[in-house]
VOGU-3710 file (C-alpha; in Angstrom, 3 decimals, decimal comma):
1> xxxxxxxxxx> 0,000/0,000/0,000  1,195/3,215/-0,769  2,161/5,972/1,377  -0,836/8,649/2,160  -2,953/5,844/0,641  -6,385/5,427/2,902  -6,101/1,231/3,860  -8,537/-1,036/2,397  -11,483/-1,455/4,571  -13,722/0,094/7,381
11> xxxxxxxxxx> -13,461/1,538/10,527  -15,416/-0,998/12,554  -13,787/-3,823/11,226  -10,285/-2,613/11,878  -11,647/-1,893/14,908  -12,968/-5,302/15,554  -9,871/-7,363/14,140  -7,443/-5,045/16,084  -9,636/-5,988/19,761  -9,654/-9,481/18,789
21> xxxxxxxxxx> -6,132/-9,400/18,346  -5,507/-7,999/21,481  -7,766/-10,344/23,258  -5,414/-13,142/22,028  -2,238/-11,101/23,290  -1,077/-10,690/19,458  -0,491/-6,805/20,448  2,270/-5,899/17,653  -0,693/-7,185/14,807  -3,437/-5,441/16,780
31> xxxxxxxxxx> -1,698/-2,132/17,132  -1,456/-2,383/12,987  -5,055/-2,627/12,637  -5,654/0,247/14,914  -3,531/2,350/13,274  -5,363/1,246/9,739  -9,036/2,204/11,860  -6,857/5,689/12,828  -6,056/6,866/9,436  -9,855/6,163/8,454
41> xxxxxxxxxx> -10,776/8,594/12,003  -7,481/10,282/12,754  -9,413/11,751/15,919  -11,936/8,912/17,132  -11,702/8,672/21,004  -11,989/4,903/21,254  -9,492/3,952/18,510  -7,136/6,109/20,054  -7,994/4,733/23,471  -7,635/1,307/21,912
51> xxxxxxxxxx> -3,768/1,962/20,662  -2,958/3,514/23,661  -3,258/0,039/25,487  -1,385/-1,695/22,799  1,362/0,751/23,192  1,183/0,295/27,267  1,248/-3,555/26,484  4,272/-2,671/24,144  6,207/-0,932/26,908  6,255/1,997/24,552
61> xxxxxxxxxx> 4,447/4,400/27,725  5,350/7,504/25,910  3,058/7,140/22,852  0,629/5,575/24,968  0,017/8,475/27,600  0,641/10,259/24,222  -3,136/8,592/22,649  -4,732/8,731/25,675  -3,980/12,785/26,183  -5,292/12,852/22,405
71> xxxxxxxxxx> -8,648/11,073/23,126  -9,204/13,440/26,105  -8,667/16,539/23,684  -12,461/17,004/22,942  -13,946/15,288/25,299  -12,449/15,998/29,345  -15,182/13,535/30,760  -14,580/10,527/28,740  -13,857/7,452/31,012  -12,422/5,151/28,754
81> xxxxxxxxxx> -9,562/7,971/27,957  -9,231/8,856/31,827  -8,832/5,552/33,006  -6,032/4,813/30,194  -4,453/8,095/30,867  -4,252/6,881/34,762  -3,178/3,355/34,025  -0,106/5,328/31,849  0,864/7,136/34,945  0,668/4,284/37,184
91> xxxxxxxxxx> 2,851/2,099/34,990  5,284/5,232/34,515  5,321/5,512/38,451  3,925/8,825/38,462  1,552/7,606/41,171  0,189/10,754/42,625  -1,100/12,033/38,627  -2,245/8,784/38,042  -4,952/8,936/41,638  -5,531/12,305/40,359
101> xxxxxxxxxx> -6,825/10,980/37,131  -8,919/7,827/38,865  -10,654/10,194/41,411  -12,054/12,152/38,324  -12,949/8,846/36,710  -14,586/7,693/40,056  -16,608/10,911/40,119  -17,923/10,636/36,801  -18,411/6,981/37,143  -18,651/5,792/40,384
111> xxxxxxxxxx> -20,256/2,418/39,428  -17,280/1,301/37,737  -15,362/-0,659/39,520  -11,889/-0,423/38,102  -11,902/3,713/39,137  -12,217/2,325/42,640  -9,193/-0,820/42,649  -7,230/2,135/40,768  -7,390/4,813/43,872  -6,671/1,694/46,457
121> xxxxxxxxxx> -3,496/0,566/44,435  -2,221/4,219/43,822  -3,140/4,480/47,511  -0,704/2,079/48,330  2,279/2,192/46,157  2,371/6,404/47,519  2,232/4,917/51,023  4,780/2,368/50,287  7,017/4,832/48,982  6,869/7,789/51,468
131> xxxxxxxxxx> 5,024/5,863/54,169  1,773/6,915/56,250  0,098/10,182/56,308  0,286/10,310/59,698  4,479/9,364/59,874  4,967/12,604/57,032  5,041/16,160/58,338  5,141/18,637/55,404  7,257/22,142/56,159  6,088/25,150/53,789
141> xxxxxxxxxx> 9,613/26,424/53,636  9,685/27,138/50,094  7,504/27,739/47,210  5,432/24,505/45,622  5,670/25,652/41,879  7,962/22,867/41,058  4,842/20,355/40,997  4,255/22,724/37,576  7,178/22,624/36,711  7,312/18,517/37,258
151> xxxxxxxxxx> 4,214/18,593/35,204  6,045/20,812/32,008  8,934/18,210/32,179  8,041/14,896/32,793  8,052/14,183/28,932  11,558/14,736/28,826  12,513/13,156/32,207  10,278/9,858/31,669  11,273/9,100/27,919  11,811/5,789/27,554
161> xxxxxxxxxx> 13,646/3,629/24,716  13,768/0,159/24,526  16,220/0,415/21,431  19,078/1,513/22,868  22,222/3,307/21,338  25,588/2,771/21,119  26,705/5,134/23,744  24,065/3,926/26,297  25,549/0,664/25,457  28,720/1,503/26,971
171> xxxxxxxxxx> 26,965/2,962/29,424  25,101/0,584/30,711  27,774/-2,006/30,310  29,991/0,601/32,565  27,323/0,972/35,163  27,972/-0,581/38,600  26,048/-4,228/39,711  23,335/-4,550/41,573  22,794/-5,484/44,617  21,734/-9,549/43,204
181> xxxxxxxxxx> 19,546/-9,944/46,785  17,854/-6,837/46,139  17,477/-7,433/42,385  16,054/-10,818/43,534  13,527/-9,489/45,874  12,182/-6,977/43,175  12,425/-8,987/39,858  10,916/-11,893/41,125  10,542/-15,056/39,404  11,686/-12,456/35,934
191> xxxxxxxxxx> 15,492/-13,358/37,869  16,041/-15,954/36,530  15,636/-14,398/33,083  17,374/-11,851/33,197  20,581/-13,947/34,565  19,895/-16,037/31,734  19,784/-12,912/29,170  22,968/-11,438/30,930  24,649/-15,333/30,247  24,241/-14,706/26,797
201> xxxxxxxxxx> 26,016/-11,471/26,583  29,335/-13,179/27,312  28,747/-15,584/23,926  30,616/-13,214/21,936  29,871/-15,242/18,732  26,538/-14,929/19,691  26,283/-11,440/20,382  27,887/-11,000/16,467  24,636/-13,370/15,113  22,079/-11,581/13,002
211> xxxxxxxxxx> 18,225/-12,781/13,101  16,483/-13,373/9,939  14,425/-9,839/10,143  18,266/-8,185/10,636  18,207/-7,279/13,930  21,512/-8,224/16,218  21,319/-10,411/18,918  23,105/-7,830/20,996  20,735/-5,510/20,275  17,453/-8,094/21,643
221> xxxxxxxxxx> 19,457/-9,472/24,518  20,667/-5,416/25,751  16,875/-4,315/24,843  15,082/-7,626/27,334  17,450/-6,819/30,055  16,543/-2,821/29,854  12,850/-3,765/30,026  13,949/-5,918/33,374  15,786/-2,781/34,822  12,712/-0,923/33,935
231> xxxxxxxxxx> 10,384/-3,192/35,475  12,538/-3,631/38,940  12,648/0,386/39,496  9,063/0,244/38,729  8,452/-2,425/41,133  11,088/-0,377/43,388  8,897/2,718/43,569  5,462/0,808/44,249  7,044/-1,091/46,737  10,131/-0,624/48,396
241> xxxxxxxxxx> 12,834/-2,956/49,548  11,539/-1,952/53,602  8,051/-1,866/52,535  7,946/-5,554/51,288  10,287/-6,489/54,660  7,515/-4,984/56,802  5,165/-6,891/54,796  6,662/-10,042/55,038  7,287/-9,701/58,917  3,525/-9,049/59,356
251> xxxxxxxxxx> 2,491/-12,518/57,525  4,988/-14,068/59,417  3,583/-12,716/62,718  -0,394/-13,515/61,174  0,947/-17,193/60,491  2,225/-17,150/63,971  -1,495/-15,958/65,385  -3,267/-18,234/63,127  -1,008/-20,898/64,014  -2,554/-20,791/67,602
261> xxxxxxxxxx> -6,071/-19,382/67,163  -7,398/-17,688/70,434  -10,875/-18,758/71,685  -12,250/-15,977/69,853  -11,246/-16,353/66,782  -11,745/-20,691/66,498  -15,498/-19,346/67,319  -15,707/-17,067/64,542  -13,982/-18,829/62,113  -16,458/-21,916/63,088
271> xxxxxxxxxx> -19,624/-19,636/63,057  -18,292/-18,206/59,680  -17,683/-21,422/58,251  -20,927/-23,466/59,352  -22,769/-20,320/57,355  -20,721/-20,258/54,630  -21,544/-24,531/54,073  -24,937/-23,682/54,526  -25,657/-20,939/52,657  -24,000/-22,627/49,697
281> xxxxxxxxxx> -26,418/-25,813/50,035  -29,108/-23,979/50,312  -28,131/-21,986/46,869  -27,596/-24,825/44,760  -24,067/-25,325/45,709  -23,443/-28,714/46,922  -19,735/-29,401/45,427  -18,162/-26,105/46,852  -20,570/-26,568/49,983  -18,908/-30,566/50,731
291> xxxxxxxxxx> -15,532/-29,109/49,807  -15,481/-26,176/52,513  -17,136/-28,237/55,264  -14,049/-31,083/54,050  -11,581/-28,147/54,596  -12,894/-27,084/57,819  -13,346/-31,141/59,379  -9,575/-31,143/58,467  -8,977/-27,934/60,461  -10,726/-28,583/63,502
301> xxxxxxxxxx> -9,390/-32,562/63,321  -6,165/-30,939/63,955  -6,718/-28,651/67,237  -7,381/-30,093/70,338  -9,972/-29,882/72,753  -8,851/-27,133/74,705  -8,967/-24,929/71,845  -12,528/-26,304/70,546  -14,476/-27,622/73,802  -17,409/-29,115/71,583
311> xxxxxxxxxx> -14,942/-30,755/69,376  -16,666/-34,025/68,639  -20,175/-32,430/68,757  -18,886/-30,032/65,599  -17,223/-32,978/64,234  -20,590/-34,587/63,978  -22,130/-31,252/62,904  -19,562/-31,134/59,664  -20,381/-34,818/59,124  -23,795/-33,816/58,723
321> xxxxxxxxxx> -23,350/-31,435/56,286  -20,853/-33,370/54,207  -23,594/-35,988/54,016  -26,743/-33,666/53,074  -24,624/-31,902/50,305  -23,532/-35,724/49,382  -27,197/-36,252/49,439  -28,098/-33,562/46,958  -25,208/-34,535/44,453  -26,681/-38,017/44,011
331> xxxxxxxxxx> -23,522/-39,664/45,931  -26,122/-42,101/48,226  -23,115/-44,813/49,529  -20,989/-41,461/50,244  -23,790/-40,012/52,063  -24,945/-42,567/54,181  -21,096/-43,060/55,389  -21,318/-39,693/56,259  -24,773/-40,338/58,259  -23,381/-43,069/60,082
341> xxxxxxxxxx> -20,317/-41,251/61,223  -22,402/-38,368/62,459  -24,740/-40,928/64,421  -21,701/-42,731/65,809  -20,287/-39,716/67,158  -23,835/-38,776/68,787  -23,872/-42,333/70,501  -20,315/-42,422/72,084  -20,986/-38,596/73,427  -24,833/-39,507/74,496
351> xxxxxxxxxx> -25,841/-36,364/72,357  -29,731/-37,682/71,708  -30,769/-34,388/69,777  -27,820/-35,304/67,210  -28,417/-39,304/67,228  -32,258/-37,802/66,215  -30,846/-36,042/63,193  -28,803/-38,722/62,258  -31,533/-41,225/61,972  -33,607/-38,979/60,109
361> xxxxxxxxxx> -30,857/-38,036/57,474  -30,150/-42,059/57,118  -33,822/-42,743/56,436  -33,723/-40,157/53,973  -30,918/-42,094/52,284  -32,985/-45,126/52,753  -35,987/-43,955/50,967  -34,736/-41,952/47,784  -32,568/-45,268/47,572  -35,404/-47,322/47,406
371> xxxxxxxxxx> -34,939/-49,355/50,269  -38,519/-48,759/52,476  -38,088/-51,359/55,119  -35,075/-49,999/56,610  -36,092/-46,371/55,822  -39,109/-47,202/58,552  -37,064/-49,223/60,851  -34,717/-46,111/61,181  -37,523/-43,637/61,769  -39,271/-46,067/63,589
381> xxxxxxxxxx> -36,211/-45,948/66,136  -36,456/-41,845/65,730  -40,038/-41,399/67,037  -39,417/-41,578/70,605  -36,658/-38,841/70,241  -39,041/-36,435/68,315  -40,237/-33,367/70,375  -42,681/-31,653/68,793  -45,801/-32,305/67,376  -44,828/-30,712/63,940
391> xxxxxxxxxx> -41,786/-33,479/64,102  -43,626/-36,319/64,807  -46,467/-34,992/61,739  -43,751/-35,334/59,384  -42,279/-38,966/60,673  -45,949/-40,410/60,401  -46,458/-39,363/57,102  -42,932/-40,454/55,770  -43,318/-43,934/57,402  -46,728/-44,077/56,222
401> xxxxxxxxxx> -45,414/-43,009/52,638  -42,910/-46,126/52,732  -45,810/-48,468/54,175  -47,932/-47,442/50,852  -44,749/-47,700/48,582  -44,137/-51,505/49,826  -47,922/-52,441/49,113  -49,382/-52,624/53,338  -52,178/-49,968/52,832  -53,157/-51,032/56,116
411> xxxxxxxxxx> -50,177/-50,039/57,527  -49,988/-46,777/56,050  -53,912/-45,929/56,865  -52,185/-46,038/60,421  -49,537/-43,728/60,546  -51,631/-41,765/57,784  -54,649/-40,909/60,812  -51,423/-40,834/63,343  -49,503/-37,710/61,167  -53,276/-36,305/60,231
421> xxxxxxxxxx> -53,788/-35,681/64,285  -50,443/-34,454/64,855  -51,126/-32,119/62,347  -54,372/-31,234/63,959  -52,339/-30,820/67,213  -50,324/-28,406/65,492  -52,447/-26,396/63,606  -50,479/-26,911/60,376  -52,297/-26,549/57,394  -50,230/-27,785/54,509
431> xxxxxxxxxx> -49,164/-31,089/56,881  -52,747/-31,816/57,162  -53,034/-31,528/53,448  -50,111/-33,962/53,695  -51,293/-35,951/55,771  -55,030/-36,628/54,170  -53,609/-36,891/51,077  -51,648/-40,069/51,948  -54,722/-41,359/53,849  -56,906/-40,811/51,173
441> xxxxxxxxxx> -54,023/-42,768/49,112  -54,241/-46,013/51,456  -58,272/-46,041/51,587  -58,465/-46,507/47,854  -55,874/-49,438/48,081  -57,949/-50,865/50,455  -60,767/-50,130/48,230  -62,754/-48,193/51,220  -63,722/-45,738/48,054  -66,576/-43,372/50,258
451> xxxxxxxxxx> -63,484/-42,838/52,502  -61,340/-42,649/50,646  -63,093/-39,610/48,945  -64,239/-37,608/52,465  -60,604/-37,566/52,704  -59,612/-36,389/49,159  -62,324/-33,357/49,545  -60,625/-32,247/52,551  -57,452/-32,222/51,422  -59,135/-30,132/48,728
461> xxxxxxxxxx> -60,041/-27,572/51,425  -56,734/-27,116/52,546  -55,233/-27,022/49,292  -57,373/-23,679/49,172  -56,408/-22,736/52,250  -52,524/-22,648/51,491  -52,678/-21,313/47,961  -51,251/-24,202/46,112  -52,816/-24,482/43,004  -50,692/-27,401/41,739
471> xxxxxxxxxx> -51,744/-29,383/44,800  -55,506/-28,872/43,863  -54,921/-29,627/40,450  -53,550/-33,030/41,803  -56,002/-33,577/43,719  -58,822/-32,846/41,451  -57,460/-35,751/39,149  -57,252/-38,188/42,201  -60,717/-37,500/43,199  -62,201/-38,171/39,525
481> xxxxxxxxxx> -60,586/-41,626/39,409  -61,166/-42,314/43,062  -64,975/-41,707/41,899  -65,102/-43,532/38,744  -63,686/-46,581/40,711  -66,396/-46,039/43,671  -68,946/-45,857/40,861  -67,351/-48,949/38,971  -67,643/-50,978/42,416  -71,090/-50,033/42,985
491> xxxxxxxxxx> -72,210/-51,201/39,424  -70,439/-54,379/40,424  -71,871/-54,897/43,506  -75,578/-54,433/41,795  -74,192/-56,691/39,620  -74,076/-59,116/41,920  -76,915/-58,941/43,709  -79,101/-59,561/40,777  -77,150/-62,952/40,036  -77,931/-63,590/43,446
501> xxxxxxxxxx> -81,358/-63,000/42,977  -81,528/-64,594/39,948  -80,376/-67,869/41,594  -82,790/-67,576/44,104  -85,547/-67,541/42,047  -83,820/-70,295/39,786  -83,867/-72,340/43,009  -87,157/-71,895/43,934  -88,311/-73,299/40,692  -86,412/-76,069/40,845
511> xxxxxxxxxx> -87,684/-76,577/44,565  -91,363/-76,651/42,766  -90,382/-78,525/39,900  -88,808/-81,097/42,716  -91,889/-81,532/44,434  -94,097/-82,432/42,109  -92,131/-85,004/40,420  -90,936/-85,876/44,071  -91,829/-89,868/43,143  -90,044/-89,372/40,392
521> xxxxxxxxxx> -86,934/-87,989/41,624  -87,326/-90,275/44,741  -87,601/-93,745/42,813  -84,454/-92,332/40,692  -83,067/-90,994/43,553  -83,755/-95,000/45,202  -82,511/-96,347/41,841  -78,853/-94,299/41,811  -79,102/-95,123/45,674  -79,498/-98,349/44,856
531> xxxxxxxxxx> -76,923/-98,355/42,381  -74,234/-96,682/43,674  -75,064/-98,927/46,790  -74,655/-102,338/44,690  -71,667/-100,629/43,616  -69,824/-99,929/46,928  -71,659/-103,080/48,431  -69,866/-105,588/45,825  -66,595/-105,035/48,050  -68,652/-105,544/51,243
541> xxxxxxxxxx> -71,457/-108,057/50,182  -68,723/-110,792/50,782  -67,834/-109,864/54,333  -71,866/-109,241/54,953  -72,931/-112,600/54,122  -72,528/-114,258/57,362  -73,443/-111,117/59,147  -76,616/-111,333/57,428  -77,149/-114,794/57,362  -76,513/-114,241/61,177
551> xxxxxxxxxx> -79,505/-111,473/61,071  -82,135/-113,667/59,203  -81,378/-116,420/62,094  -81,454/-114,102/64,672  -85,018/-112,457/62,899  -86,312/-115,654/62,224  -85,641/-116,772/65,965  -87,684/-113,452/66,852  -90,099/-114,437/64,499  -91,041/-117,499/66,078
561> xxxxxxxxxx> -91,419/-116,561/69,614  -93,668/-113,957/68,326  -96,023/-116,468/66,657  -95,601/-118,232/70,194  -96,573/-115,317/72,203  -99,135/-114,773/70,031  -100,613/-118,039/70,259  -100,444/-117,582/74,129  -102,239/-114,514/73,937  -104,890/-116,029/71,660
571> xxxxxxxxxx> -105,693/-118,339/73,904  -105,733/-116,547/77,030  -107,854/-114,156/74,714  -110,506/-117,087/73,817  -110,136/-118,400/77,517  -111,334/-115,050/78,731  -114,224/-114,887/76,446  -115,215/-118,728/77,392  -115,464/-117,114/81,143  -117,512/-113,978/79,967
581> xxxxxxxxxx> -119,748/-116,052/78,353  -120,530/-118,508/81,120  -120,774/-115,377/83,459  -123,123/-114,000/80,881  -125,255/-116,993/80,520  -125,364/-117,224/84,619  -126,569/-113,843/85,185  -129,278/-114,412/82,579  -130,610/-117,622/84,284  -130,678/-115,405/87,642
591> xxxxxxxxxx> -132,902/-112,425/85,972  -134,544/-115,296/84,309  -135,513/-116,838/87,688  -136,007/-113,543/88,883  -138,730/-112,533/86,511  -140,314/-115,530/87,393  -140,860/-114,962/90,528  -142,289/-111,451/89,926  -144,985/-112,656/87,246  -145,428/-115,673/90,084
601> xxxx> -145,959/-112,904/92,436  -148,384/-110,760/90,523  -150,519/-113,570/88,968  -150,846/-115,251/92,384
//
């Protein structure tokens, strides 16, 4: 492209390519591409802005404070160019311009928060340098116009050049060593470089090399270790040698204080940490939530008693938590370890509130596991520790809940009327909704369907009374099948009772039809009698032959002395009738004589 020659393209994309290139850290290629977007806009605010940091990334700090002075030109409120115009000064050192220029950035925008980390770090690298307010006592001896004067000059004083000359090679190959501790202290981990880089120098051969863009190796090695020096005065003026001695002194003396916590502090740092795990459970946080309360077992494993008098209570406590978040990450085996540990701790310290929650978190487990029966032995072992009514609601229902899941409605019609009048007891609402629900739930397995729906309908009620329109909606549908299956089992029953009547009546016919072919059915009845007699008899008729040869004897024997007492009897029966006769006849001849002797009488 030729000189003067506008580049090919627009603004925005220049723009665009040049902050994507910077993104990646590619600042050489981005600083070309806002230089293309500058001769398109020689004076827009936010491309200059936008070189200016490549420059600062650069270490070229003179055109950099240079563009952001030039994006301030028109416009002395805009942000972007104040806050790059600071962040110049800072890097420069010139730490009391650069606060200057982030307290009129905070003003303007005080929601930003990079205006605000700006004052605190210029803040501190003044106070590093010339200590505390309160330590400096200014004297106005003189006159203060060489602040102005500062001001006028500082481009001249504060030029930097990473290229460096000839001459200032001598020079700065005749300037004196460094102290290496101090050098070490400042520079960092960078040392190490720049004892590499000042290795090299002393490969003559080396330092005679050309690279393939024709630049001397001299010239790179002399120009890596200037931007070191640079860097370490820098780092020198934000924070002295005796400032970064103080500092490490006082993290020596905090390790020292946290390395035996007072009574105090172990309280604080527990109360902090026990809200800290909960509040991340409770907001959806269960990694980072089992990870702190990990951290802080770990801590408190290793201080003793004295220092935590609850130790093995808190130990429990953490335990706990480790086991709920467990809980809520789908780890079940993890958290029921965890569950078990807390409740073994409870036992050996005879802590019966914590051997309560215990059991409650392990039938928890139990249940969302699948495994009812020993979800309701475990609460079943937790009901004599509950305390309130509200408690003991909620441990009926869930036992009754498992009772319904393994198939004993009876068994969960129980505890369902058992949680429904601790509910009562309580006054709760929404656990009496709860509560009716699942003992609505059992009467239709046991197919008690009038029940069944009283129940339903006052769930219903409460429903209404709490607001919970889902619940209603639920409960709507349970009541329309609950009735269709009433009405089903009613048909059926009517069902029934007309095949019952219908045999009834079939039976009574036959009764009639019966009777009047009663012969009939009797002379067939004798005949299949008789038959299916002859048919079991032919196995007895052999062993019944002598008994009823033995029978005719015997009857005939009977017979005989009947005809014999009959003959006896006929006789004494004719004998009899011989003496009536004779009497007869005798009493005749007396009224005969009788009546003679009267007609004697009267004819005489």
């Amino acid at each position: 492209m030729a000189e003067g020659s506008a580049p090919t393209g627009t603004f925005p994309g220049f723009m665009s390519q040049g902050a994507l290139l910077y993104r990646r850290g590619e600042y050489g290629k981005a600083l070309a591409c806002f230089n293309n977007a500058l001769q398109l806009r020689a004076a827009d605010k936010h491309g200059l802005v936008a070189r200016s940091r490549c420059y600062l990334r650069l270490g070229d700090l003179q055109n950099s404070l240079k563009d952001a002075e030039a994006s301030l030109q028109n416009d002395k409120t805009f942000s972007e160019g104040l806050y790059q115009k600071a962040e110049t000064l800072y890097t420069m050192g010139d730490f009391e311009f650069a606060l200057v220029f982030y307290h009129r950035g905070g003003e303007l925008r005080p929601e930003l928060q990079k205006f605000r980390l700006g004052i605190q770090k210029s803040h501190e690298a003044i106070i590093n340098c010339i200590g505390s307010p309160s330590s400096v006592k200014l004297k106005n001896k003189e006159d203060l116009c060489f602040i102005s004067r500062q001001a006028e000059s500082k481009k001249a004083d504060q030029k930097l050049q990473i290229k460096l000359t000839k001459d200032q090679k001598c020079t700065k190959k005749q300037e004196p060593a460094r102290n290496q501790k101090t050098e070490r202290q400042l520079l960092g981990e960078l040392y190490a470089d720049k004892a590499y880089l000042e290795k090299l120098l002393k490969d003559e051969d080396l330092m005679k090399s050309v690279t393939k863009q024709g630049v001397k190796v001299e010239d790179v090695v002399l120009g890596g270790i200037a931007y070191l020096d640079t860097r370490a005065e820098f780092w020198q003026q934000q924070k002295p040698i005796y400032a970064r001695v103080r500092e490490r002194r006082l993290r020596q003396q905090k390790w020292i204080r946290e390395k035996k916590p007072k009574p105090a502090e172990v309280a604080r740092y527990i109360v902090k940490s026990m809200e800290d795990i909960d509040m991340l459970l409770t907001g959806d946080s269960p990694e980072e939530s089992c990870r702190k309360a990990e951290r802080v077992l770990k801590t408190i494993q290793g201080w003793s008693e004295n220092e935590v008098p609850n130790k093995k209570e808190l130990i429990g406590n953490l335990y706990s938590c480790i086991g709920n978040a467990q809980f809520e990450m789908g780890r079940m085996e993890a958290a029921l370890k965890s569950h078990k540990m807390d409740l073994e701790f409870a036992r050996q310290n005879n802590l019966p509130d914590v051997v309560s929650r215990a059991l409650d978190n392990i039938g928890r487990v139990y249940a969302r596991t699948g495994k009812f029966q020993q979800a309701i032995d475990t609460w079943e072992e937790k009901i004599p520790l509950a305390k309130s009514s509200l408690e003991k609601t909620w441990l009926f229902h869930e036992v009754g809940r498992c009772y319904l899941e393994l198939g004993k409605a009876e068994e969960a019609q129980n505890y369902g009327e058992k949680s429904l009048q601790s509910a009562l007891e309580e006054g709760d609402a929404e656990w009496q909704l709860h509560a009716s629900v699942l003992l609505a739930q059992a009467q239709e397995k046991l197919k008690d369907y009038r029940s069944a729906i009283m129940n339903f309908e006052k769930a219903l009620e409460k429903a209404k009374l709490v607001h919970s329109d889902a619940a209603q909606k639920a409960i709507i549908a349970a009541l329309d099948d609950v009735s269709r299956s009433f009405i089903e089992d009613l048909k059926e029953k009517e069902r029934e009772r007309e095949r019952e009547r219908e045999k009834e009546a079939h039976t009574l016919k036959a009764h009639d039809f019966s009777e009047e072919n009663a012969e009939d059915d009797k002379s067939e009845g004798q005949e299949s009698e008789q038959s299916s007699e002859s048919q079991r008899g032919e196995k007895e008729d052999a062993e019944g032959e002598k008994e009823q040869g033995n029978e005719r004897e015997e009857l005939a024997e009977q017979d005989e002395k009947e005809k014999e007492s009959e003959e006896e009897r006929s006789k004494q029966e004719e004998e009899e009738s011989e003496r009536k006769e004779e009497g007869s006849e005798r009493e005749e001849e007396e009224i005969g004589d009788d009546e003679k002797k009267q007609f004697d009488f009267l004819s005489g």
